[in-house]
Every structure is written in C-alpha cells, then in structure tokens.
N, C-alpha and C positions, 0 to 999 in steps of 0.2 A: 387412506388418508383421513386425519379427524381434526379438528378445531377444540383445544379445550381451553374452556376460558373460566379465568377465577379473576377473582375482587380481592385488593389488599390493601388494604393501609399502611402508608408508610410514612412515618416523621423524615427519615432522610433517607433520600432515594441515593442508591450507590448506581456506580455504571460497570456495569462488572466486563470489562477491558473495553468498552466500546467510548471512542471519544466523540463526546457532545459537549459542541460550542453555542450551548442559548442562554439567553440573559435569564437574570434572577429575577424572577415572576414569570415568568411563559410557559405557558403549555408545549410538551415536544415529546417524539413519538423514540423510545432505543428499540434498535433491531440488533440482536445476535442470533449467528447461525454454530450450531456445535452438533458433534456427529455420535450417532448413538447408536452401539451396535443391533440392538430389539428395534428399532425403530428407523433405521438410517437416519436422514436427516432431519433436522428440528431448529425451527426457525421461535425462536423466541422474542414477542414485541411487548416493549412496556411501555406502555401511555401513561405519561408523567402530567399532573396537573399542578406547576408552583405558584399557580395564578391566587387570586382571592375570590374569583367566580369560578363558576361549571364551566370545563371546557367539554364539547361536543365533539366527539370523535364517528365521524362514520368509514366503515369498513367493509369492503365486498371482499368478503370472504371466497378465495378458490374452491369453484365448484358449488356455490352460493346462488342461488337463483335470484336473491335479494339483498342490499347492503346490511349490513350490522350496524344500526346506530350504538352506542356507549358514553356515557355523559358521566364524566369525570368529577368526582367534586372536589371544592378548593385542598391543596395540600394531602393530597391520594396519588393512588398508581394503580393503575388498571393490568393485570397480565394477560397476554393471548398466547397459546402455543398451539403451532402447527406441528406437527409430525409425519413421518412418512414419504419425507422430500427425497426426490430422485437428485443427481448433481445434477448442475446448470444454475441459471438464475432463477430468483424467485423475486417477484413482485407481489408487490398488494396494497393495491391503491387502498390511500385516508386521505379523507379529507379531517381539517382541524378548524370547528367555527366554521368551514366552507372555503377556507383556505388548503391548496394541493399540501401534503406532508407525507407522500406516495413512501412505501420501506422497500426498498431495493436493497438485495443480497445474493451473493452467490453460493449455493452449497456444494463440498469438493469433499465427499465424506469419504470415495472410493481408493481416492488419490492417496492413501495415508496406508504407506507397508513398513514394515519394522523388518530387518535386515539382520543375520548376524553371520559376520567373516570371523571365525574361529579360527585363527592360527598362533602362531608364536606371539605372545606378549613383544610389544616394542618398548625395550629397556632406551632412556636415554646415556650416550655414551657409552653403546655398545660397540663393541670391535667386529670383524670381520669374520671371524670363527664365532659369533654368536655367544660368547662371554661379555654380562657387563665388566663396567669399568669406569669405576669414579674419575671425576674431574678431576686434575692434579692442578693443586693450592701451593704449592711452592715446596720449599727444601723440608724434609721431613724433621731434620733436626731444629729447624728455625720455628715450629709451631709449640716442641717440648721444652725449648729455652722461654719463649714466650710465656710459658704458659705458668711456667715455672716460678720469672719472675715476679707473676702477679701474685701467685699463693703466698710468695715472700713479705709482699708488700702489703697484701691484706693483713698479715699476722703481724708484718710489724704496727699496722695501724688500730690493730684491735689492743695489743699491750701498750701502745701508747695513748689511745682514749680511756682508760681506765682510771678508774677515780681512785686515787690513793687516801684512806681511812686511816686516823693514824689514833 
C-alpha cells in the first residue's frame, strides 16, 4: 500500500459522480473509491479550496506514524491517492482549519463478476416452437389500401401545386 500525492491547479473543480453539497466559497474534502485491477482498490481524495484564503488540511495518512499537514491555496485542488485497498471500509481522518472533515468510504472491488448465460437469443413474440413472429397490426388488405391512398393524394397534390408558365 502507498500514498501518492500530487498538486494541481484547477479553475473549476468537477466532481467526477461524487455529490457534494458546500456553499460557494468553502473549503471541502471529495472522496471516490474505484477498483483497479493492478492495484485493487483506490480511494481517491481531492481537497478542494474555493475559499479566498489557504485552507489547512491535515491528514494521518494509514500506516503514517505522523499526520500530513497540506495547505491549499485560494482557488486549487490538492489530489491524494491511496492504492492497494483490500474491500471493507476505509477511513482517514482530516481535519479542515481544525474543523473534523474525516473521508469515509467503502471499497467492494471483489464483489464485481461479469456473467454470460449463452443460450438462445430471446426474440419478442416468439411462439412456442421457437419461431419469431411479428405482431399482428390488423387486416392485411387495410394497410395496402391505406397506403395506396396516400401515394394518390401526394401526386395529386404535387400536380396541383404546380406553377403554370404560360
């Protein structure tokens, strides 16, 4: 298990499916968990600063003998990724300014098998002997009368829009 951490800058911070409800100017911490085969699981935190001061983020990093301070500056985003996670929960306490903003998560990487039941295609309104079989729309003759009159009625509409030149 390792800690990598990198510095980014960002004019607008997206939330990539994680939903965060903080007001416009605050400091606030996204956790997403996603599962990766080289790696199992991978907890990714972004410390978001929309403040106009440094926000102070400290972190005890799992397996960290000592916290990780990171100090944000106005309108950045800080990333940290964990890797290596077994399923279960994961926590990891921050503090924000000295206020609790602890990221709790659960990782379920193992849980996830892809399945395939290979048999007979299931055709809609198939019969009983395993032949499809369209829906039946009504009298077969009542579709070619229909269909009939309309070609009539277009042709009659096209010779009679017709600009006569004289």
């Amino acid at each position: 298990m390792q800690w990598c951490i990198a510095a980014a800058v960002v004019a607008a911070v997206g939330c990539h499916g994680a939903l965060v409800h903080a007001a416009e100017g605050e400091a606030y911490v996204l956790a997403d968990v996603q599962c990766s085969p080289e790696v199992q699981g991978v907890l990714d935190l972004t410390l978001v600063n929309d403040r106009s001061a440094d926000a102070t983020f400290v972190l005890l990093l799992p397996g960290a003998d000592a916290p990780s301070t990171i100090v944000v500056a106005p309108a950045e985003a800080y990333a940290v990724t964990y890797t290596g996670l077994a399923d279960g929960p994961v926590l990891v306490p921050i503090t924000l300014d000295g206020a609790d903003a602890t990221a709790a998560a659960v990782v379920s990487c193992d849980s996830v098998r892809v399945e395939s039941r290979a048999g007979a295609p299931r055709v809609a309104g198939a019969v009983a002997d395993g032949q499809p079989q369209l829906p039946a729309t009504g009298s077969s003759k009542g579709g070619l009368m229909i269909g009939s009159l309309m070609v009539a009625a277009g042709s009659a509409a096209s010779l009679l829009s017709r600009r006569r030149v004289s």
